[in-house]
N, C-alpha and C positions, 0 to 999 in steps of 0.2 A: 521247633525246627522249621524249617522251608516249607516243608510240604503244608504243617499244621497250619502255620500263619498264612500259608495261602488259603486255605479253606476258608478259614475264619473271615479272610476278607469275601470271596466269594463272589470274584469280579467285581467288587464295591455295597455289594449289598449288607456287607457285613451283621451276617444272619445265622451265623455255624458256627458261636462260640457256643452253644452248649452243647451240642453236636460233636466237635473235639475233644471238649474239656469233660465232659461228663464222666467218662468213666476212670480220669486220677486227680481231678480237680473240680468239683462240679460244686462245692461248698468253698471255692476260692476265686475261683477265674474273675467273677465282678467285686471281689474285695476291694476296700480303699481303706486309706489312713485317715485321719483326720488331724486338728490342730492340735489335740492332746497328745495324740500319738505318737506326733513329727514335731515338737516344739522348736528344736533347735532348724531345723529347715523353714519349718512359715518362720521366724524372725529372721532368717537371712533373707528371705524372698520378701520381707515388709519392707527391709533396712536397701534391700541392693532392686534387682529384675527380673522378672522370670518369663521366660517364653510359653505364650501357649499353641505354637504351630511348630514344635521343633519335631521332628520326625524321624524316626530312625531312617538310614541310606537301604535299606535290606527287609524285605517281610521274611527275615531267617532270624538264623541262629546269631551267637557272639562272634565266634572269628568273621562270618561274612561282614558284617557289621563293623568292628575296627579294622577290617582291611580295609575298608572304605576311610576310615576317621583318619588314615595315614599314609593313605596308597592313593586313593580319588578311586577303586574300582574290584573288584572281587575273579576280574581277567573271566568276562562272560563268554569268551570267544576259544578259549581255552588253549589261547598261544603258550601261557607259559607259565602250564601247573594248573589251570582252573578250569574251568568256574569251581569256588569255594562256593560250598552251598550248604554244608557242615561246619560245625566246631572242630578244628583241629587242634593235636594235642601238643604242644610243647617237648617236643622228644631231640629237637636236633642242634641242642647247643652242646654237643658232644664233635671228638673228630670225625673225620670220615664221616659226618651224618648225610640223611638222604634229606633233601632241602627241596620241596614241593612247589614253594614260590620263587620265581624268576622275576617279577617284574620290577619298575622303577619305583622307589619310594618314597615318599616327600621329605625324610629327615637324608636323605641321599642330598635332596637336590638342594638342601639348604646349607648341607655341609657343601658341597662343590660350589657353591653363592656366596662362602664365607660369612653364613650367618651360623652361628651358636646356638646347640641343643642341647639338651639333654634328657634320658629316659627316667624318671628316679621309681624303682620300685623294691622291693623289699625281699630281704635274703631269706625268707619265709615262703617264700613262691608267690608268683600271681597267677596262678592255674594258667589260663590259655587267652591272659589278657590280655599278652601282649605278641601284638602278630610277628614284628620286627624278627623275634626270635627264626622263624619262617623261614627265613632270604637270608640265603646264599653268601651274600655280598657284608654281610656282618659279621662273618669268620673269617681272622686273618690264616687260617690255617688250611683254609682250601685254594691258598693261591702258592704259587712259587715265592721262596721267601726272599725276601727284598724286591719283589716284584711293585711297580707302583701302587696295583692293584690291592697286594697284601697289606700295605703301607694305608691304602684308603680306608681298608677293613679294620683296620688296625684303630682308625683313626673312629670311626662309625662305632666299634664295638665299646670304646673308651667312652661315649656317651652313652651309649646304652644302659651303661651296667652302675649310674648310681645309686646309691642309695635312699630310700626314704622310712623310716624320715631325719634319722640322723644327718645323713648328707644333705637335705631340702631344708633342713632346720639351721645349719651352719650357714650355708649357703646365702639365704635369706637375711640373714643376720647380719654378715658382712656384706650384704649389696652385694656377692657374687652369683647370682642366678643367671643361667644363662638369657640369650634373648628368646628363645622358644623351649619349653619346660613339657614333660607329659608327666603325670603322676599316677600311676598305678597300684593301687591297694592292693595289700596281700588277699590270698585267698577267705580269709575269715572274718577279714575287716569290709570285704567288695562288694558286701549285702548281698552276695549270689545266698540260694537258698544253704542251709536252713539259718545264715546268718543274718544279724537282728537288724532296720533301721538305722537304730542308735548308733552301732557300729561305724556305719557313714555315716552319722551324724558327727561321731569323735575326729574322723579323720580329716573333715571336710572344717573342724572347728581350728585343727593344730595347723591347716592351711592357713585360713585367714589371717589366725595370731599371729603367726609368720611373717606375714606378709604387711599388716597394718604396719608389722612394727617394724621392719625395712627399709632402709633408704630409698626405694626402689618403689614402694606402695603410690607416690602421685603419678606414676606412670606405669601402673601395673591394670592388666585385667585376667583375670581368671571364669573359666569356664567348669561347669559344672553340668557334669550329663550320664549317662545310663548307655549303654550302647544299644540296648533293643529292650521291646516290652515285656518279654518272660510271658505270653500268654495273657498276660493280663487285657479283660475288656477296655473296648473305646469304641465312641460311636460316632467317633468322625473318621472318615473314608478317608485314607490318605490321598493325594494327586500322583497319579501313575503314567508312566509314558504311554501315546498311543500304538500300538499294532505297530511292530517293524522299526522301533525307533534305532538306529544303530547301538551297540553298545550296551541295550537297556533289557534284553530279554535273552537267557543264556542257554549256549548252546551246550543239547545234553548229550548227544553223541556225535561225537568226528566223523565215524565212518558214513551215518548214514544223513549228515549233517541235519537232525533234528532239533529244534528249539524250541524250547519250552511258550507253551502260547500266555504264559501268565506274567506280566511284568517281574524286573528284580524287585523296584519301589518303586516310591519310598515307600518307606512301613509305617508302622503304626506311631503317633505320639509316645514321646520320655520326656521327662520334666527335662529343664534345663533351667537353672541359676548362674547368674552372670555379675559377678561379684570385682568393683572397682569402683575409684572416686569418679569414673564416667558412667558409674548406673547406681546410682544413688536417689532413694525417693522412691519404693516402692512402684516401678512399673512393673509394666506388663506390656512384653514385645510381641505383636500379633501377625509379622510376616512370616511367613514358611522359611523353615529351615531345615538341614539336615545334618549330618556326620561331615559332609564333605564341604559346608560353610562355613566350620574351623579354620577348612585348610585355605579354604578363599580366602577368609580372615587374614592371612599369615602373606596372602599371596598379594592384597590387597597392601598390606604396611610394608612388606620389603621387597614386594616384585619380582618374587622368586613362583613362575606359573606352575598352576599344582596340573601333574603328568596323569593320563589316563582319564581326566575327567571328559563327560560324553557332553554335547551342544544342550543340550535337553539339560542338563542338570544344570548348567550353566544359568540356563534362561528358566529354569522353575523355583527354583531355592536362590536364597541372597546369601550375604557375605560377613552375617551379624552387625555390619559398622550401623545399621537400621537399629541396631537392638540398645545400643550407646546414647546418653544424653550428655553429647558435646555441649547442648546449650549451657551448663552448669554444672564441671564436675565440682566434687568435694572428696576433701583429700582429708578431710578431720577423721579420728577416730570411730569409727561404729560402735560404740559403748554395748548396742544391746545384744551383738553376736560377738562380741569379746567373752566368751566362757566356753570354757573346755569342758561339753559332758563326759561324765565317767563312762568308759568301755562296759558296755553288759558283760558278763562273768559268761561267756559264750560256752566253754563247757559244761557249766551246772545247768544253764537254760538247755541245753541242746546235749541230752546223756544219747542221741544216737550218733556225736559226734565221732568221726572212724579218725584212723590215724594220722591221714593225711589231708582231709575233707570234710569240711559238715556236709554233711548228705541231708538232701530235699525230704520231709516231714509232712505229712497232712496237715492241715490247720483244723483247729476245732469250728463245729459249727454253732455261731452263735445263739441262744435259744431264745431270744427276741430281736432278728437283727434291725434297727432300724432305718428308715428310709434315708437315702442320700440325698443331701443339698448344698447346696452354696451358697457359699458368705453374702450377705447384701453388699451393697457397693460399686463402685466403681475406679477401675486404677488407672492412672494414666499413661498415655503412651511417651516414650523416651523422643528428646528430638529427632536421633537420629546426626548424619554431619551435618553441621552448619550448614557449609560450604565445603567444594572440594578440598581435600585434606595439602594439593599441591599450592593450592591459591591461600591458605590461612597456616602459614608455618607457627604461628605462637598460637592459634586455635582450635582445638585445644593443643595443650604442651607436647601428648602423647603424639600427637600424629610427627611430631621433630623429634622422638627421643628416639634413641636406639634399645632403649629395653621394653616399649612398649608390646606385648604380644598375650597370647591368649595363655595365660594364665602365668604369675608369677613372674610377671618381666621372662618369660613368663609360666607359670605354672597350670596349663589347663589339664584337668583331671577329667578322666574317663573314668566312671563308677561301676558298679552292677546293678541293675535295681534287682528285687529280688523274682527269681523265677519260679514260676508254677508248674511249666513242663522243663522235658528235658531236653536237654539242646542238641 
């Protein structure tokens, strides 16, 4: 949560991860995977790009963290509903619900921009993945009926609510994906705890298949991320606003206008995979990014400005078009992440699985664990744009298509990785 991952950073010293973690994690916290572990992830990251400064937006929890991937902000000033600083629960797509978040959203301002979304997530739940659920303004049922307003809700909520992956799998197939896609795994597939890797290894594979095989794939990019680190060590200090940045340090009580003296973020490092015929060749993207470089992303290709974001973030994190190799897409087949791993049997692996949740598990402790390293080598970096994307209309293609976006013409997915504490 908020409070842990602030400790853990520890005004930058980041020196208080076993200080935290010790007493329900203290044989997990510096755990890692390796290539055996993760195969079908390192062959996407051979075959595509992968980020190593992408950073969560939030040193918190999950909802802090995707209100940011969708909002640009977590409402630190607590105009209207926040600061979120917790995991909230998904309780109010019911009528008459009480609706905590008020502010503006970015699949708001795309639909009002006449661009094309959609949410696809699974009739299975996705625990508290998805914030949208949240706001107000995505139930046609708390406006007067036939009101414009209900009519917009109406219109918001019909995106929200399809499906994946049948609906993403059709979809895709006839080149009908919208031009901005999110994709949210259920709850047992989102690799939150005590669910397997592999899990997101399956889901992340019935993507790409997808999408190769698409009419839509030379102008597709998809995003692949984790919304925050579950606890897990890292010994790079993220970049934090200074002291008083506007917007960047949240206010904890109104009355006696108190503010927290610890930055919001960013937070700590999550992998990111950036999968398309403009990141091809194994890089490695090495500028900073965050949650809300998505949404730049988005704001970059159809100039739709993402609402709520602070000056500082602006000017500290980029827009991923750095993380792209316009020099040379390639639009062929990826033959070696063409396979669809089989789903682990998630309730025999995991018998403390409850009814509606796998519930968080100790990990065993290894009885020789051995020393961590990294691969020799070296990867290269992506060009990046040629040239401004308004001066090179044919270079690349994407930047003239209309379906080009962050993921799936486009389908970017927001993951879990798996967590250690509790949110």
């Amino acid at each position: 949560g908020y409070g842990d991952q602030h400790a853990c950073w520890d005004g930058g010293l980041m020196d208080r991860w076993a200080d935290v973690h010790k007493s329900d994690s203290a044989q997990s916290f510096m755990g890692y995977y390796t290539r055996e572990d993760l195969a079908y992830y390192y062959a996407v990251a051979d075959a595509f790009t992968v980020c190593d400064a992408y950073h969560c937006s939030v040193m918190g929890s999950t909802t802090s963290n995707r209100l940011y991937s969708m909002t640009g902000m977590l409402d630190p000033d607590g105009l209207y509903g926040g600061p979120i600083l917790s995991t909230q629960q998904l309780v109010n797509a019911l009528p008459n619900g009480t609706f905590s978040d008020r502010w503006l959203t970015y699949p708001e301002k795309l639909t009002d921009s006449g661009v094309s979304w959609k949410c696809y997530s699974s009739l299975d739940g996705d625990d508290e993945d998805n914030p949208l659920y949240l706001f107000k303004q995505y139930y046609p049922q708390n406006y007067a009926p036939g009101s414009a307003m209900a009519t917009r809700a109406a219109v918001l909520q019909s995106s929200l609510e399809a499906v994946f992956p049948a609906q993403f799998l059709a979809d895709a197939a006839a080149g009908a994906l919208p031009q901005v896609s999110w994709i949210v795994a259920n709850i047992v597939q989102s690799e939150h705890p005590a669910g397997a890797p592999q899990d997101g290894e399956h889901v992340l594979s019935q993507v790409i298949t997808a999408l190769v095989a698409s009419p839509l794939w030379p102008k597709t990019v998809l995003f692949h991320t984790y919304d925050e680190n579950g606890g897990f060590f890292d010994h790079v200090a993220p970049p934090t606003a200074p002291a008083g940045t506007p917007g960047e340090f949240a206010l904890l009580n109104r009355a006696t206008g108190i503010r927290d003296t610890n930055p919001i973020g960013l937070g700590f490092r999550v992998p990111m995979l950036i999968v398309s015929p403009f990141s091809r060749g194994g890089f490695v993207a090495r500028d900073v990014f965050d949650h809300t470089s998505l949404l730049r992303f988005l704001e970059t290709r159809f100039g739709v400005e993402v609402p709520n974001l602070t000056l500082w973030r602006r000017q500290a994190v980029g827009d991923l078009t750095t993380a792209l190799n316009f020099a040379a897409p390639d639009a062929s087949p990826p033959l070696s992440v063409l396979t669809t791993p089989a789903p682990p049997d998630d309730i025999a692996q995991h018998p403390e699985c409850a009814t509606e949740e796998l519930q968080a598990s100790q990990y065993p402790i290894p009885a020789n664990p051995p020393t961590p390293h990294q691969e020799p080598g070296f990867r290269p970096s992506p060009s990046g744009p040629v040239a401004p994307p308004a001066q090179t209309p044919d270079l690349p293609p994407a930047w003239s298509a209309a379906a080009v976006v962050a993921g799936a013409a486009g389908a970017w997915w927001l993951s879990r990785r798996q967590e250690i504490s509790s949110p």
